[in-house]
C-alpha positions, 0 to 999 in steps of 0.5 A, a space after each residue: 479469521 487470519 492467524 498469526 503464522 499463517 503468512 500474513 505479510 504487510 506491504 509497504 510503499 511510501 513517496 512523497 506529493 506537493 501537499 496542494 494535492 493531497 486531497 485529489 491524490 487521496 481520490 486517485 489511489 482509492 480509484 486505482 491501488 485500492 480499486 486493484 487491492 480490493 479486486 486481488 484475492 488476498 488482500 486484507 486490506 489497506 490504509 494510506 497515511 499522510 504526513 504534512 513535511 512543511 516545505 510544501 510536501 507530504 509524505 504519503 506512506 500506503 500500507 496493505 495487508 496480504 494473506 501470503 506473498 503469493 497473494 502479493 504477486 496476483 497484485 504486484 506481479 512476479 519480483 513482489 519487492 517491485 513497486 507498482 505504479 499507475 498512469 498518472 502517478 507521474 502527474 503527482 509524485 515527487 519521487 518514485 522509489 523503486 521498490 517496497 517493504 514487506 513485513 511478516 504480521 506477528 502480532 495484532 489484529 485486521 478489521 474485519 480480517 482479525 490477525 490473532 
């Protein structure tokens, strides 16, 4: 089990998607970022979340959860504030922000992982 204090971080990336995509985005990640999380040794998980704006685009927001930032850079490389981005990631994506948040995990649990 993961405590609380043991440098438990959450990433945060977001952008947004034409919302015809969103069900062969959701399948695209899975193949690429979340392949990559899952094959990163401390990565505790992820989730992506979608919301529907109303003019024809979504917002996606991905979410994953690391055990310490050196965990974060076997993943993102050396400068973790950087955000990562795939091949085709030209092909769906509206906008490509530079960068992504990062938040120390205070409080709450990980399925699976459990942060107490």
């Amino acid at each position: 089990m993961v405590q609380v204090g043991d440098g438990v971080v959450m990433r945060r990336w977001h952008s947004r998607i034409r919302t015809g995509d969103r069900s062969a985005y959701a399948a695209y990640i899975n193949a690429t970022g979340g392949a990559d999380y899952a094959a990163t040794p401390g990565n505790l998980g992820f989730q992506m979340l979608m919301r529907d704006l109303g003019d024809g685009s979504t917002e996606v927001t991905t979410l994953s959860w690391w055990q310490s930032p050196a965990a974060i850079t076997a993943f993102a490389g050396a400068d973790i504030s950087r955000a990562r981005y795939y091949p085709e990631d030209d092909r769906f994506l509206l906008e490509k922000p530079d960068t992504v948040d990062h938040y120390d995990v205070v409080a709450g649990d990980l399925v699976g992982g459990g942060v107490a």
